[in-house]
N, C-alpha and C positions, 0 to 999 in steps of 0.2 A: 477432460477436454484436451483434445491435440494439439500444438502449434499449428499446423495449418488452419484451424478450425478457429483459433483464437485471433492469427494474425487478419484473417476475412473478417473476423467480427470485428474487428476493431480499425480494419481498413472502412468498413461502413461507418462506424461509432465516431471517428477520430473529428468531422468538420462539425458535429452534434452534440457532441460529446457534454461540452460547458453547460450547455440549455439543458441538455436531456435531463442530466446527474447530479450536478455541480453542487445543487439545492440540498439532495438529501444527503448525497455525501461528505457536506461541508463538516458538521461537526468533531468529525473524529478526527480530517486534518487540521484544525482549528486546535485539538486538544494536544495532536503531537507538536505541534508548534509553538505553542505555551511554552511545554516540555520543552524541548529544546530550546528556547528563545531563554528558558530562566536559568539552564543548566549551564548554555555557551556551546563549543564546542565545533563539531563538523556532523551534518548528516545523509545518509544515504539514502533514497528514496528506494525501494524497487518497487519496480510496477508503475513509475512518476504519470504514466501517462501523458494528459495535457498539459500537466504546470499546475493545478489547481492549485497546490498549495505553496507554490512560490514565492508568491508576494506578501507570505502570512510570515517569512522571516523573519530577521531582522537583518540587517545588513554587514554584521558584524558572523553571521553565522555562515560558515562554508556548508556548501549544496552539492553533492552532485547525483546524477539520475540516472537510474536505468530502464528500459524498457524493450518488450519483443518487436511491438507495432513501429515500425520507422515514420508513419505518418501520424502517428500520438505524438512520438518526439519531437517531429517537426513544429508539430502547434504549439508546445511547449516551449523552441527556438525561437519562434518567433513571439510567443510570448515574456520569453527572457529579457529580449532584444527591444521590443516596444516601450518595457518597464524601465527598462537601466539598470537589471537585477546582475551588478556586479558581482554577488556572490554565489551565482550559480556558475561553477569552477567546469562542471562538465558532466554533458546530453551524452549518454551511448546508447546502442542499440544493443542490448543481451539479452542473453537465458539466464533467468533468475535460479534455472538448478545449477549452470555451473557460472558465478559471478568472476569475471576477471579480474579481480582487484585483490589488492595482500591481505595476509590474516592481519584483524585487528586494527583496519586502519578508519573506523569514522568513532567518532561517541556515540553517537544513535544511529539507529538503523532501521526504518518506518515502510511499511507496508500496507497502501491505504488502500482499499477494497479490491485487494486483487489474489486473493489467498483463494477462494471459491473459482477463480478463472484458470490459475497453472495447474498444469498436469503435477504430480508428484510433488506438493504443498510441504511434506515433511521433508523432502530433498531440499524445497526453495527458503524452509526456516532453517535448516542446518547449515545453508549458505548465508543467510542472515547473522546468524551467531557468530559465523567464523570470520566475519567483517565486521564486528563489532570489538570494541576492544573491552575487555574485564574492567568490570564497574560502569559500563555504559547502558545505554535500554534501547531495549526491543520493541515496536511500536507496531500491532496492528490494529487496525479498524475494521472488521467487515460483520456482512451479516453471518449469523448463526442460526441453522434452525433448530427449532425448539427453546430458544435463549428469547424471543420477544415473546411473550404473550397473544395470545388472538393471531398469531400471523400463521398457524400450520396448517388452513386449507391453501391460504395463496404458495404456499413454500410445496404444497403437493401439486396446484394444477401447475404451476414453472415450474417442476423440475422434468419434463420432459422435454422442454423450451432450449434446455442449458445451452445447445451451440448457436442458437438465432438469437437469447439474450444476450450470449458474454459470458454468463455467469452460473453457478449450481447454486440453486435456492438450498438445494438443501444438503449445504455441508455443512460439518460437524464443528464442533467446537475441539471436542479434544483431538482434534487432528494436527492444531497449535500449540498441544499443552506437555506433550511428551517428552521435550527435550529437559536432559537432568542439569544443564547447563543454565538454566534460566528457571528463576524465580518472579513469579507475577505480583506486581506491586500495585498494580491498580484496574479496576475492571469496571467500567460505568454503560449504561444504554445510555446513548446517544439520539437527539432530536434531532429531526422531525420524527415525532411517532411510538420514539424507543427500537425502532426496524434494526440499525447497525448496535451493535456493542463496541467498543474503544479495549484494548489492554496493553498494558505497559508490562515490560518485564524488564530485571536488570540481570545483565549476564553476570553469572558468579563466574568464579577462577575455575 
């Protein structure tokens, strides 16, 4: 999927966005925020879009976020701002393949269903890792196809959808799994339905 193709989908997506998704894609940021909330530390969102998972903090954990759509971030600013979510440190507008922040610099680094929407997914995990510091984890959420059961008619009639959805129903899992820098420590389907998978990985040295 192209940046211009993604930043249109999501300039439509962004005032819908909470209502449309918010439901099915709760649980996997629910899970990385567990993770995070138990570990402490600082996290980085890529892909934050609306904020969904802001308020799953705790207050004691530094946030900051990045995203392509300037009008996801915005809903996300103003949802910062309604909350009193003091610890969200800071909204950028980026490209997840080349992130502008230093190596090493969050404990975690979560990517919640936005791996099936960027172009070059193995570019925007190899930026993931390189902003994570050794001994920290790597969090994505998204769907997989052929990883839920029962879902591979719907994942074939959307995948011709992918630029009016948002998303490719049918990308792959080991598209994530390649990097020799990272070890997966935990892998679960995720409710409603089993649709998204959760996984954790911890960056090795």
């Amino acid at each position: 999927m192209q940046v211009d193709a993604i930043q249109k989908s999501y300039r439509r997506w962004a005032p819908i966005y909470d209502l449309a998704f918010g439901r099915i894609t709760e649980g996997g940021r629910r899970l990385a925020a567990r993770h995070v909330n138990a570990t402490g530390g600082s996290v980085l969102e890529v892909g934050i879009g609306t904020g969904l998972a802001l308020e799953y903090y705790t207050p004691q954990i530094s946030v900051t976020g990045i995203d392509l759509s300037a009008e996801m971030l915005e809903e996300a600013r103003v949802k910062a701002e309604r909350k009193g979510l003091r610890n969200v440190v800071g909204l950028h507008q980026m490209d997840a393949r080349e992130i502008a922040l230093p190596d090493a610099s969050f404990d975690h680094v979560a990517a919640m269903h936005i791996m099936s929407v960027v172009p070059e997914p193995e570019r925007v995990l190899a930026e993931m890792v390189r902003t994570c510091r050794p001994g920290g984890s790597v969090m994505i959420a998204n769907h997989f196809a052929g990883v839920s059961a029962g879902w591979a008619l719907a994942e074939r009639i959307a995948a011709p959808l992918s630029n009016l959805l948002g998303w490719h129903s049918d990308f792959r899992i080991e598209q994530v799994m390649g990097d020799p820098r990272l070890k997966l420590e935990e892998q679960l389907q995720v409710r409603p339905f089993g649709l998204m998978t959760f996984l954790r990985f911890r960056r090795v040295a």
